[in-house]
C-alpha positions in Angstrom: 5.8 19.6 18.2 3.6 20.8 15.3 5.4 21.3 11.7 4.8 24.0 10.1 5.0 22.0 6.1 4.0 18.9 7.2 3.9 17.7 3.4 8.1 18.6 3.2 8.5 16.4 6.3 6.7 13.4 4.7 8.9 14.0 2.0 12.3 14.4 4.0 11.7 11.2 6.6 11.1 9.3 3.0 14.5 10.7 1.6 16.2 10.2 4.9 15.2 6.5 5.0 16.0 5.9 1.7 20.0 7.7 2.3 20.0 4.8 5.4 18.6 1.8 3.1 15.8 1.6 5.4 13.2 -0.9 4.5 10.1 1.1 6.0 9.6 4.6 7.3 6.7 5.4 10.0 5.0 9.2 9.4 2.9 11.1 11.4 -0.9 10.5 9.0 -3.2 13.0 8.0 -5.8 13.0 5.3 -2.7 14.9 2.6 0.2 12.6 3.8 -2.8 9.3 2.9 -3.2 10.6 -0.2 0.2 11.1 -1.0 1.3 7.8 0.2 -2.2 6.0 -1.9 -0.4 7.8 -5.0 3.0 6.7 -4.5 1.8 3.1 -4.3 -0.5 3.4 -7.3 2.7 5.0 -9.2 4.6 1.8 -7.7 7.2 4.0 -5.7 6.5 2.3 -2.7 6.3 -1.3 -2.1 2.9 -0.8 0.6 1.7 1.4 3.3 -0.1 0.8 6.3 -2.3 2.7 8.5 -1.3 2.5 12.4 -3.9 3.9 14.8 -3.0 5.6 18.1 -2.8 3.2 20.9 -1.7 3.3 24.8 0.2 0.0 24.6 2.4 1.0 21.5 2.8 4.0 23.1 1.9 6.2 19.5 -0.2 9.3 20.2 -0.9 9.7 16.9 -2.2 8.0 14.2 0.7 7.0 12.3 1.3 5.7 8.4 4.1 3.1 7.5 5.5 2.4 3.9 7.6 0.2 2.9 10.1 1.8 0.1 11.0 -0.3 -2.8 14.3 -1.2 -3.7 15.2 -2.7 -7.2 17.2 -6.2 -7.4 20.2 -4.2 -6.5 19.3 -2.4 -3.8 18.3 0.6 -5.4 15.4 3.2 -4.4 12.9 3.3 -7.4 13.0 7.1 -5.8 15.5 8.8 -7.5 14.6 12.1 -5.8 12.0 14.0 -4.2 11.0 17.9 -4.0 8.6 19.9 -2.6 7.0 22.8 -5.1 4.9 24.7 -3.4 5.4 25.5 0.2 3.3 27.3 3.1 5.1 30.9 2.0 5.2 30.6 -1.6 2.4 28.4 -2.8 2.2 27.4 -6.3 -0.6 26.8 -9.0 -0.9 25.3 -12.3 -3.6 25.0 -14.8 -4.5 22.4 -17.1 -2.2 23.7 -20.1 0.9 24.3 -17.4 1.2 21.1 -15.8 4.7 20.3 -16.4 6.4 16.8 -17.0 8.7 15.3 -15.1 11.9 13.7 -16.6 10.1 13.2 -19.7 7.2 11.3 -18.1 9.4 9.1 -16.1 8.4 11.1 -12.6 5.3 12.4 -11.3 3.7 16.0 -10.2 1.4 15.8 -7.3 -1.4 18.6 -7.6 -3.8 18.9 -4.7 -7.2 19.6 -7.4 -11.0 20.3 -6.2 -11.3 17.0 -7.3 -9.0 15.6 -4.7 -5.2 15.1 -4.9 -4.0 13.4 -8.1 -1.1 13.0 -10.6 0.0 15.5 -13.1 -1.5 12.7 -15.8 -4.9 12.6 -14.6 -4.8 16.4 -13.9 -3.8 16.8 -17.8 -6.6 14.0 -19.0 -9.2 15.7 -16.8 -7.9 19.5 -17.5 -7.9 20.6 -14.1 -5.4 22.7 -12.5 -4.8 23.0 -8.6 -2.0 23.5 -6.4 1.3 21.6 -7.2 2.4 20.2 -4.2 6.3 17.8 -5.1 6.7 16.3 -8.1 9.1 12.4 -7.8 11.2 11.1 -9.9 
């Protein structure tokens, strides 16, 4: 069944596995959800991710993503929360001066930029503006 804010659901199976102290979470991929998941591992939310290709004998008809959520020493998410910004009816768009910080730099804005999909850090240091997809924090 096709979603129709894929980026939301990406966001919601990470939340749900986190509520359920999951260790990983498998996603449905596509080229938004990779780049998502690259940033959250650069940003050292996530522990890894993985890229699982469709196969008959796994039974997966899709190409899949895994990632492995970090927990602290006390079994803590590093995630403290997630939300989705702009959405499919209501999309949002910053520029370079109205990129705006998250928990006083301790989260991240994702913006989706003609220069590919970045955080709100590089965004401000390379003054582009684009859509603003979630910010994490």
């Amino acid at each position: 069944m096709p979603t129709t804010d894929p980026i939301a659901d990406m966001l919601t199976i990470i939340r749900n596995g986190i509520h359920a102290k999951k260790k990983t979470v498998t996603i449905n991929s596509s080229n938004m959800r990779k780049e998502i998941a690259r940033i959250l591992y650069e940003e050292n939310f996530i522990s890894k991710y993985t890229f699982l290709e469709k196969s008959e004998e796994a039974k997966r008809k899709f190409n899949q993503i895994r990632i492995t959520i970090r927990y602290t020493t006390n079994e803590e998410s590093v995630i403290k929360g997630l939300e989705r910004v702009s959405r499919p009816g209501k999309r949002v768009y910053v520029n370079s001066i109205n990129i705006p910080v998250i928990y006083n730099h301790l989260g991240i804005a994702i913006i989706s930029t003609n220069i590919g999909v970045i955080t709100d850090s590089i965004a401000r240091r390379e003054k582009v503006g684009g859509e603003y997809l979630c910010k994490i924090w």
